[in-house]
PASEBA-1860 file (N, C-alpha, C; in nm, 3 decimals):
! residues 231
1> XXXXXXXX> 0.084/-0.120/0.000/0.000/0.000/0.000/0.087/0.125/0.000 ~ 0.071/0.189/-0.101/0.126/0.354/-0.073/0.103/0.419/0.043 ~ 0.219/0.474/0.059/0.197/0.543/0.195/0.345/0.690/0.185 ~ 0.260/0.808/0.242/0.350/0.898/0.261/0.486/0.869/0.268 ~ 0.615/0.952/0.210/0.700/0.852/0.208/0.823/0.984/0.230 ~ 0.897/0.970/0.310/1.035/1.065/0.375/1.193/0.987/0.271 ~ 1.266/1.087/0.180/1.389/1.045/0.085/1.457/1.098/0.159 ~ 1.532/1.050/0.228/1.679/1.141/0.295/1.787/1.114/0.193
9> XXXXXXXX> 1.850/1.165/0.110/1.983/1.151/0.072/2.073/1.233/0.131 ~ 2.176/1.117/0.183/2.303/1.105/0.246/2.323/1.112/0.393 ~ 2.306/0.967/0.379/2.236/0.894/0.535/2.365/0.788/0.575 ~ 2.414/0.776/0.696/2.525/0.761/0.778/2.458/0.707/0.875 ~ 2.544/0.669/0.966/2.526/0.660/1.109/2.499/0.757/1.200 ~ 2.504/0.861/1.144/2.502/0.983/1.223/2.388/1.053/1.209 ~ 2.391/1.160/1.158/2.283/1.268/1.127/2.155/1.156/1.088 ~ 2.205/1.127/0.939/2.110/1.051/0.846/2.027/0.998/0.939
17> XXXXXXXX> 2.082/0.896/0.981/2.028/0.777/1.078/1.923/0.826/1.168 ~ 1.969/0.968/1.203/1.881/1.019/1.314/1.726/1.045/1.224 ~ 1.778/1.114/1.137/1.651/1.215/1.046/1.604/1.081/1.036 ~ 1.635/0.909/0.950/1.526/0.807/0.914/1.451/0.801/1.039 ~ 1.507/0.739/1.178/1.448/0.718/1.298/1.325/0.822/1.347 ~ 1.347/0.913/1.311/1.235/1.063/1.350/1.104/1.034/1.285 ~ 1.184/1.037/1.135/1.046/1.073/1.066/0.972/0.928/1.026 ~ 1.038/0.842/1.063/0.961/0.696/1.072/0.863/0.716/1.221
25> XXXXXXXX> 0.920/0.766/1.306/0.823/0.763/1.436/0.698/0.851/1.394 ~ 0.731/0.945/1.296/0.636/1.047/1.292/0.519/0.995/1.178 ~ 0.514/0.849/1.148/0.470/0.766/1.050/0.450/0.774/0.926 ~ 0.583/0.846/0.813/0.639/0.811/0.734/0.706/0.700/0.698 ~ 0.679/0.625/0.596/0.787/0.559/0.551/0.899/0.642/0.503 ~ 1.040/0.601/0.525/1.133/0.614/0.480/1.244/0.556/0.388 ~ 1.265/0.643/0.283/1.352/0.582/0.187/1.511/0.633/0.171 ~ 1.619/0.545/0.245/1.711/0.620/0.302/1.838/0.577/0.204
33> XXXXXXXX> 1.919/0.701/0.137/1.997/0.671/0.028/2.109/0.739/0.109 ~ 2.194/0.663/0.145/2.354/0.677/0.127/2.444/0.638/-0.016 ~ 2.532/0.739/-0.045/2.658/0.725/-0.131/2.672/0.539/-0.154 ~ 2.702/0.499/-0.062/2.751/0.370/-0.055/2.658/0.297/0.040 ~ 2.633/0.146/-0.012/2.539/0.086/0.079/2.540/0.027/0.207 ~ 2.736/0.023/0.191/2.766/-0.047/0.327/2.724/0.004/0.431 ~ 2.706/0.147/0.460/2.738/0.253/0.547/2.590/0.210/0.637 ~ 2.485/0.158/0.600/2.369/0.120/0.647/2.321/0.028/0.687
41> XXXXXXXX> 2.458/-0.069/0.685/2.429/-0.181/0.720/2.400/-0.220/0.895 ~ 2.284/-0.260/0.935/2.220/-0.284/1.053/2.193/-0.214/1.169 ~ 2.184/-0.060/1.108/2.085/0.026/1.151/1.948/0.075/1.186 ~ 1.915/-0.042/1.077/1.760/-0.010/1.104/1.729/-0.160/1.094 ~ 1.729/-0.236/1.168/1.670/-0.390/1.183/1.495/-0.407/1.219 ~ 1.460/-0.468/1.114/1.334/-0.513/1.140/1.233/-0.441/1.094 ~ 1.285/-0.316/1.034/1.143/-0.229/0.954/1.110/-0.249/0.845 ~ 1.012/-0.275/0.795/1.011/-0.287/0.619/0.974/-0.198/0.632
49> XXXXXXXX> 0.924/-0.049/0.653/0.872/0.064/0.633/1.004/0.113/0.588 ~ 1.113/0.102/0.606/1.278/0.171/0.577/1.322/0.050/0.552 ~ 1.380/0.159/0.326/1.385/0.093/0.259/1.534/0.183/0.254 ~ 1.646/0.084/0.203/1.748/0.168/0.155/1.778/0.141/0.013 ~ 1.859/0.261/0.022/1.898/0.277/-0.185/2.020/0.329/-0.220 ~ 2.125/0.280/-0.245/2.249/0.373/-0.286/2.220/0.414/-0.386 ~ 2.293/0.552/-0.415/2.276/0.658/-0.497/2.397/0.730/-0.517 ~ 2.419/0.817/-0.608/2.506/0.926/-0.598/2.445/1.032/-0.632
57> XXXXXXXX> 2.453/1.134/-0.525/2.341/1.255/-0.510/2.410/1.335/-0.605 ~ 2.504/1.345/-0.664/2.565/1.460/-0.723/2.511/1.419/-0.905 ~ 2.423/1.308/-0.888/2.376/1.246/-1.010/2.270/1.263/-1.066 ~ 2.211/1.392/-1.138/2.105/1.415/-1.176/1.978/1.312/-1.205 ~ 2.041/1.237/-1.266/1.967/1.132/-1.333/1.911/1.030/-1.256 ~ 2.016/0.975/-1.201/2.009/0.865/-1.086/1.984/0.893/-0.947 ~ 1.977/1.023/-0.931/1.822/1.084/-0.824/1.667/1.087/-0.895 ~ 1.680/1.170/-0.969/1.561/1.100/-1.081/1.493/0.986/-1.065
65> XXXXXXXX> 1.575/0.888/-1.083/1.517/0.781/-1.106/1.520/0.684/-0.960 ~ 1.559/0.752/-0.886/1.560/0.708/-0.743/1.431/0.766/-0.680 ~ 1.391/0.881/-0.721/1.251/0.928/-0.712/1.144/0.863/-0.744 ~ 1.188/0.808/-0.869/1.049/0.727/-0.961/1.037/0.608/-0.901 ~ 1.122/0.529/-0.832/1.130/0.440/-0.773/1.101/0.402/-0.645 ~ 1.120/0.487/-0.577/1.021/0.529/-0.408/0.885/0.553/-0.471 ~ 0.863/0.649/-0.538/0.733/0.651/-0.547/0.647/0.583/-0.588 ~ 0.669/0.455/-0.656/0.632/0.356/-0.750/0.626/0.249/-0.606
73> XXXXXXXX> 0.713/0.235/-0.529/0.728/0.072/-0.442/0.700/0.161/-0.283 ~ 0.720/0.278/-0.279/0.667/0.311/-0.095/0.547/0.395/-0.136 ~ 0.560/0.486/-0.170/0.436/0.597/-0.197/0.490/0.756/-0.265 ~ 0.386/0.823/-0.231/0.458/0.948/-0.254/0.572/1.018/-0.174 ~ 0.631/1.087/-0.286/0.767/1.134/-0.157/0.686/1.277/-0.116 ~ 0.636/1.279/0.051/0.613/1.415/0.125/0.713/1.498/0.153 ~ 0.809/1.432/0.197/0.953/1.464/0.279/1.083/1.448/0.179 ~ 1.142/1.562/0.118/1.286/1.517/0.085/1.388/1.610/0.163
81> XXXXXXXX> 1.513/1.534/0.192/1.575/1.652/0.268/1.759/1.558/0.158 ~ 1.789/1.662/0.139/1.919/1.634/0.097/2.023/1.679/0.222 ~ 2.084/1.603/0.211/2.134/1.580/0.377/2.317/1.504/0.344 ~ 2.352/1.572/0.225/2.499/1.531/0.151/2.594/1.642/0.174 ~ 2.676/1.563/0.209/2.812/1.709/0.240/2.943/1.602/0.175 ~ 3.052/1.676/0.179/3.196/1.625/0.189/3.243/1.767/0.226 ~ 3.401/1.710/0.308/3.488/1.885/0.282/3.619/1.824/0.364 ~ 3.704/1.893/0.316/3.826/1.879/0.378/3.842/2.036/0.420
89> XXXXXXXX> 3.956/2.063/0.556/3.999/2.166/0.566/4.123/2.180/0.569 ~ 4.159/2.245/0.475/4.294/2.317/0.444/4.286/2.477/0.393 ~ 4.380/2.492/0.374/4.397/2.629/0.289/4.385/2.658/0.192 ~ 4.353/2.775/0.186/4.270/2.772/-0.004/4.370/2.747/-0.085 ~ 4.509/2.761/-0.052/4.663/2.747/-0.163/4.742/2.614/-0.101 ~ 4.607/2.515/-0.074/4.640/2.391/-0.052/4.550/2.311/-0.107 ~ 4.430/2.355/-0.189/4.336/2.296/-0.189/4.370/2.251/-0.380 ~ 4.321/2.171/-0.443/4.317/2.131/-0.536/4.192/2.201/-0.651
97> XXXXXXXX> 4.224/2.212/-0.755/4.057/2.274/-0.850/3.934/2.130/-0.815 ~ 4.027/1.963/-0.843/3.928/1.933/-0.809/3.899/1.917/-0.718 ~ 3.929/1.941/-0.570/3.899/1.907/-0.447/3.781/1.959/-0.460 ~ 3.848/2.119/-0.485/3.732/2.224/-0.437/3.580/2.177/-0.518 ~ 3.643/2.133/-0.642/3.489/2.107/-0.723/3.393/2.006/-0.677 ~ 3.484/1.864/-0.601/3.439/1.776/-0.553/3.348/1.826/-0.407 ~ 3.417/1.891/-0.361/3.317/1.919/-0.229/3.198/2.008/-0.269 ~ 3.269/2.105/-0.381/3.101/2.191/-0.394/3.016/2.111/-0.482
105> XXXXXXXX> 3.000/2.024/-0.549/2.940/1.914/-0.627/2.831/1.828/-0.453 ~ 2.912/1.785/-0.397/2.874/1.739/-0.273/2.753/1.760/-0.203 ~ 2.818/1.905/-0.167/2.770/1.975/-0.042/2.631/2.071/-0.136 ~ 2.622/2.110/-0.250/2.521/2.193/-0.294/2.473/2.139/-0.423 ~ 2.498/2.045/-0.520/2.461/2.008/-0.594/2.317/1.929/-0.581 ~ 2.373/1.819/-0.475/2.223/1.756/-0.453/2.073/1.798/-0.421 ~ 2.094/1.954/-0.373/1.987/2.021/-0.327/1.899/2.024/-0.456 ~ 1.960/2.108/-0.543/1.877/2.095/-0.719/1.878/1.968/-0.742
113> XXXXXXXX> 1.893/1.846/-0.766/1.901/1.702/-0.821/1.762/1.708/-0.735 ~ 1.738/1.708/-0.626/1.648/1.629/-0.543/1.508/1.721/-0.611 ~ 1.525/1.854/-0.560/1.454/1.946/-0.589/1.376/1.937/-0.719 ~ 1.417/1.939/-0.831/1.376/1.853/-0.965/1.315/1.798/-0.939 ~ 1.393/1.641/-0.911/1.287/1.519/-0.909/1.151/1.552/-0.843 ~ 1.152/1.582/-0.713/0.998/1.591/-0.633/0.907/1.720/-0.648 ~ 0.970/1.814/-0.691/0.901/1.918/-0.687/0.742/1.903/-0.753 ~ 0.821/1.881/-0.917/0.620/1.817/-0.967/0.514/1.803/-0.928
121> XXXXXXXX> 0.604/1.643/-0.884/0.444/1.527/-0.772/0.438/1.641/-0.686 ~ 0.533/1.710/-0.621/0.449/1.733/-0.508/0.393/1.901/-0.518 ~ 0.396/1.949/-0.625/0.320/2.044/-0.660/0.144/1.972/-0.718 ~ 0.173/1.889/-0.814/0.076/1.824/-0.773/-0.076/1.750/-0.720 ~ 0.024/1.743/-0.633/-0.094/1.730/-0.478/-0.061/1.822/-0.375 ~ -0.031/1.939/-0.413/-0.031/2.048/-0.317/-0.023/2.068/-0.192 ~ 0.121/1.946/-0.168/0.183/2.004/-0.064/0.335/1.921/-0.062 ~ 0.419/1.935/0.035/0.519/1.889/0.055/0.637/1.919/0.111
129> XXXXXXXX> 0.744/1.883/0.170/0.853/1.968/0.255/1.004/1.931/0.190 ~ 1.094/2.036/0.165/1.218/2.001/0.105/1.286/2.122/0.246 ~ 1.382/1.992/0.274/1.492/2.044/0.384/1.666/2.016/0.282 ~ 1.703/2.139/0.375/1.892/2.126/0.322/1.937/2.128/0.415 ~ 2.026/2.051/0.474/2.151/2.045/0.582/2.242/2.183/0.548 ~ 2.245/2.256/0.575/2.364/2.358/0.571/2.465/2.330/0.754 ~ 2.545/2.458/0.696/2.637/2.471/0.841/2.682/2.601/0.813 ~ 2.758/2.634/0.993/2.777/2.747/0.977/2.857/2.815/0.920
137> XXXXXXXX> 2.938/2.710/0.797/3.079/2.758/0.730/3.005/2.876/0.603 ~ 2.846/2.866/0.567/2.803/2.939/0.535/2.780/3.082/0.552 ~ 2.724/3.100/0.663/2.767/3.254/0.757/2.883/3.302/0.806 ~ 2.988/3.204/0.838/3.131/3.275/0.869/3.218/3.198/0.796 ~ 3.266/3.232/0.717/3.393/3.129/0.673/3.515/3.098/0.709 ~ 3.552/3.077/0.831/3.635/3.041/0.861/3.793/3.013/0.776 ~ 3.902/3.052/0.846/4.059/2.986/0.751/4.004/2.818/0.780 ~ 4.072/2.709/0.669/4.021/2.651/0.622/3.866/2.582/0.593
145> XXXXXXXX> 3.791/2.635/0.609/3.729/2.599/0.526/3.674/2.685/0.388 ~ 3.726/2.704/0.327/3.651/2.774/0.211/3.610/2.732/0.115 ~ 3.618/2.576/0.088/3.565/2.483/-0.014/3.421/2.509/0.036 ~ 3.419/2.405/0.201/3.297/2.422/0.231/3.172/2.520/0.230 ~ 3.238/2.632/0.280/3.174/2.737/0.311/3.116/2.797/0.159 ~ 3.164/2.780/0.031/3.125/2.820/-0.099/3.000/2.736/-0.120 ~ 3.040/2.592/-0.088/2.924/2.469/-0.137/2.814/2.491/-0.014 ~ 2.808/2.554/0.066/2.718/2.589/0.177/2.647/2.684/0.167
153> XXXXXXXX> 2.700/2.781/0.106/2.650/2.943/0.082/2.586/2.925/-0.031 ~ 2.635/2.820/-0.118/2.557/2.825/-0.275/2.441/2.773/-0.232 ~ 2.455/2.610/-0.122/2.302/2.576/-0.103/2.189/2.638/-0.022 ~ 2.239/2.791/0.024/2.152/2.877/0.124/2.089/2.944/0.004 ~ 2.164/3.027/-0.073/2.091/3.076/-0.158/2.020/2.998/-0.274 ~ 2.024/2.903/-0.308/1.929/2.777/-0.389/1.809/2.787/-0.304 ~ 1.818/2.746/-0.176/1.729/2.720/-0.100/1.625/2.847/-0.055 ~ 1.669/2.978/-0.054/1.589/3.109/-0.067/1.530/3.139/-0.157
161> XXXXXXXX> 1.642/3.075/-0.304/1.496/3.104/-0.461/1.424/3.011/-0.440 ~ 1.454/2.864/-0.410/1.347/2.744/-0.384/1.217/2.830/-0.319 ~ 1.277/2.829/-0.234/1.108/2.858/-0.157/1.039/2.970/-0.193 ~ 1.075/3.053/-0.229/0.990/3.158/-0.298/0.937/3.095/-0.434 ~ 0.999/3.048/-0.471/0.963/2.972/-0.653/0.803/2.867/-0.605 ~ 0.856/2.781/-0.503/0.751/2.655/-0.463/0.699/2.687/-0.351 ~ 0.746/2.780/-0.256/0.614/2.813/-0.135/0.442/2.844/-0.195 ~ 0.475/2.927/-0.277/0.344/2.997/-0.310/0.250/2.886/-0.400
169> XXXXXXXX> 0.310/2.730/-0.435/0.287/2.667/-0.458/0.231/2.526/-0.384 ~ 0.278/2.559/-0.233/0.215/2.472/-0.094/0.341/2.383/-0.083 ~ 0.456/2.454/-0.169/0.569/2.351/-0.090/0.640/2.435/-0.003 ~ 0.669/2.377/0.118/0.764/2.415/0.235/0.947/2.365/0.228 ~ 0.968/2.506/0.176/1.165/2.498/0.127/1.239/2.524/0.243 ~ 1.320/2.450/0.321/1.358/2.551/0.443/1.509/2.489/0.445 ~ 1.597/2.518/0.504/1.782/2.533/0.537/1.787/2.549/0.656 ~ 1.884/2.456/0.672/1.916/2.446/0.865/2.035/2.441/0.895
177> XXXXXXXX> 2.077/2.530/0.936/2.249/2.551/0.962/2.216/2.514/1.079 ~ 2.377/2.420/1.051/2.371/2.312/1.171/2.504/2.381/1.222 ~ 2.545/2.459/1.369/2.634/2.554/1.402/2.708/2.490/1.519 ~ 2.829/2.400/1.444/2.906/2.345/1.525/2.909/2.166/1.498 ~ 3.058/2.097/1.544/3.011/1.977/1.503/2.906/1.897/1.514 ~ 2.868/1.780/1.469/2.786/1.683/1.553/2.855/1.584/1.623 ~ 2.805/1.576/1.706/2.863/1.465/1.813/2.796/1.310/1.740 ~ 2.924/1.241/1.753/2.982/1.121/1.662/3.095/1.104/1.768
185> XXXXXXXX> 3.113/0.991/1.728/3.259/0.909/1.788/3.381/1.005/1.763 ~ 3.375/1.039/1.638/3.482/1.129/1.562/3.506/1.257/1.626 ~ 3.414/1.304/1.609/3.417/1.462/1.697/3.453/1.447/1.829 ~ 3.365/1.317/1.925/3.363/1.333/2.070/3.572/1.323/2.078 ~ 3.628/1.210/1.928/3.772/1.208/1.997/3.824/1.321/1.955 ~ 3.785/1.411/1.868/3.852/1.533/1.815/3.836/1.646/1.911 ~ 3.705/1.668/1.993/3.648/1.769/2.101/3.671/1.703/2.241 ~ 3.775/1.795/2.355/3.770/1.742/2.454/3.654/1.768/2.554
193> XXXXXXXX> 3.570/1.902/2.505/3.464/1.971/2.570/3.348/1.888/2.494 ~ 3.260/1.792/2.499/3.178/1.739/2.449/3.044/1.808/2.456 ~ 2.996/1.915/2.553/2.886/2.011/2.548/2.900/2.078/2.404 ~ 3.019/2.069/2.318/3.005/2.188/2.232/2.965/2.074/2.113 ~ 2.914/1.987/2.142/2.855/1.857/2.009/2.755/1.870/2.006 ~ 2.677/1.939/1.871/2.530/1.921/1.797/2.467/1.763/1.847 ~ 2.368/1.745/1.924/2.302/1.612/1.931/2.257/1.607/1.793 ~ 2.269/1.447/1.717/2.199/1.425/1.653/2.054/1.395/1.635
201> XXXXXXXX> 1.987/1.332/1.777/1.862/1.337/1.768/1.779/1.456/1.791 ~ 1.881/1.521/1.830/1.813/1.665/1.849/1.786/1.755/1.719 ~ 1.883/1.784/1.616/1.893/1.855/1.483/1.775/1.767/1.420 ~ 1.749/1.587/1.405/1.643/1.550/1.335/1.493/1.577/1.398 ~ 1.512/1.606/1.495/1.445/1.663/1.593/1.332/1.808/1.509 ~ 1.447/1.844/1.467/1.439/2.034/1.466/1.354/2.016/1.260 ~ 1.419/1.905/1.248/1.389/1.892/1.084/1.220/1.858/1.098 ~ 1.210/1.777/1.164/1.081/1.680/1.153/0.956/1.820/1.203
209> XXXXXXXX> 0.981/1.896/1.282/0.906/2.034/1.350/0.926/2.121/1.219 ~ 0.974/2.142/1.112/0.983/2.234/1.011/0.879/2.172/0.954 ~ 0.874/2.001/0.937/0.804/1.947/0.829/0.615/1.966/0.875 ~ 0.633/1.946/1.015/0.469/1.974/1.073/0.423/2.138/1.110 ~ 0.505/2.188/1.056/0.476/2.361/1.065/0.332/2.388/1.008 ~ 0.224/2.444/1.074/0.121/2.490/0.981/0.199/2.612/0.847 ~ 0.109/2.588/0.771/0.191/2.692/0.651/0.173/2.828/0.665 ~ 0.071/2.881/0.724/0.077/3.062/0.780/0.157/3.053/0.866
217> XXXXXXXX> 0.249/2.995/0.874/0.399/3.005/0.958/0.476/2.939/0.941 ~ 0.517/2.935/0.834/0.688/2.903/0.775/0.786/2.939/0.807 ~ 0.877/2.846/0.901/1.044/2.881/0.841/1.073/2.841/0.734 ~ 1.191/2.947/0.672/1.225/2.928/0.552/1.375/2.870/0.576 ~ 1.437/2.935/0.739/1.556/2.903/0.790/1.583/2.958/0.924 ~ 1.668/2.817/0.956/1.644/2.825/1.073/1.824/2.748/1.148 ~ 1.837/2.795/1.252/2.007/2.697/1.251/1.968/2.718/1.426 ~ 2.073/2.589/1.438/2.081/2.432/1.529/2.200/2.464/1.642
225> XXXXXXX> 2.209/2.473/1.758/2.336/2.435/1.811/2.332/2.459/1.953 ~ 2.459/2.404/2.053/2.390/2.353/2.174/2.411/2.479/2.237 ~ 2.379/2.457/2.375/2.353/2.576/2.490/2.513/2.625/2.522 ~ 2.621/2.551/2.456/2.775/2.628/2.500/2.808/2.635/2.344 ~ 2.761/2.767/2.255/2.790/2.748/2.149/2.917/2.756/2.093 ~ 2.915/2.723/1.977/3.070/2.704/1.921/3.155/2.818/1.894 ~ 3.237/2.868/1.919/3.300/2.941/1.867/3.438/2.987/1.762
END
């Protein structure tokens, strides 16, 4: 049976994982696409409601057709949130043409790939929610990061024509700068102060409350981070 249906592309153990777990409680099915398939392996035990799909988000086509394919075997997609990053930090006269291209391909490309595919259906049936993972390398750019912070800033402003283009259309476009790491194994060994770690269930938390917003009150954007913020 069709049933409302949540696409996260670029789903981990981390973030991802959190956003499937949320919006499955919130009784969506979920259709959860990581880069690579290993990365998902026995995370979600025992749901057939969460379906996974490798993909490469930076792949016009093969989001496309990753669209047509949820919607055909779960239901309609209500929920897409592109949720894809890469970045290294170095210096900009350390960084490579393709590094830099590879991370902004990454980090802002997928927002339009996804955006495409669902917008239609879900114009449509007149309604639907598209979320972007941003961070705060967007608002301050920090010495090294400036790959990031380009592929971040490009997907803030995508995400400001989005929603003006498809709000007035009953779709809900919104960007969530996520301000400071997330707490992961990685960070907790990289951060000796662990208060300054983004919860992950908390940020999917913050996504899933954008998606149940009545629409005479839209965020369009909105950013994430704990009570000892980062600096």
């Amino acid at each position: 049976m069709a049933e409302p249906t949540a696409l996260i592309l670029g789903v981990g153990a981390g973030l991802g994982a959190s956003l499937v777990r949320r919006f499955r409680a919130g009784g969506l099915r979920v259709a959860a696409a990581p880069r690579t398939g290993e990365r998902l392996a026995g995370l979600f035990p025992g749901d057939d409601h969460i379906s996974c799909h490798q993909v490469d988000a930076t792949d016009g086509a093969a989001v496309a057709a990753l669209v047509d394919k949820v919607e055909r075997e779960s239901g309609p997609v209500e929920v897409a949130i592109a949720n894809s990053a890469a970045w290294k930090i170095a210096p900009v006269i350390d960084l490579s043409a393709e590094e830099f291209t590879a991370i902004w391909q990454a980090g802002c490309l997928p927002a339009f790939h996804l955006t495409k595919a669902v917008a239609k259906g879900m114009i449509a049936r007149g309604r639907g929610t598209i979320l972007f993972t941003g961070s705060a390398a967007q608002m301050r750019a920090g010495a090294g990061f400036g790959a990031m912070a380009v592929a971040k800033s490009g997907l803030r402003a995508f995400s400001q024509a989005a929603a003006r283009d498809l709000g007035p259309k009953g779709l809900h476009v919104a960007h969530i700068a996520i301000d400071g790491p997330i707490d992961s194994a990685r960070t907790r060994a990289a951060n000796g102060d662990h208060s300054r770690l983004v919860a992950p269930d908390g940020i999917a938390e913050a996504y899933y409350q954008l998606h149940v917003q009545p629409r005479a009150a839209w965020s369009n954007e909105i950013d994430v981070r704990t009570f000892a913020e980062w600096l």
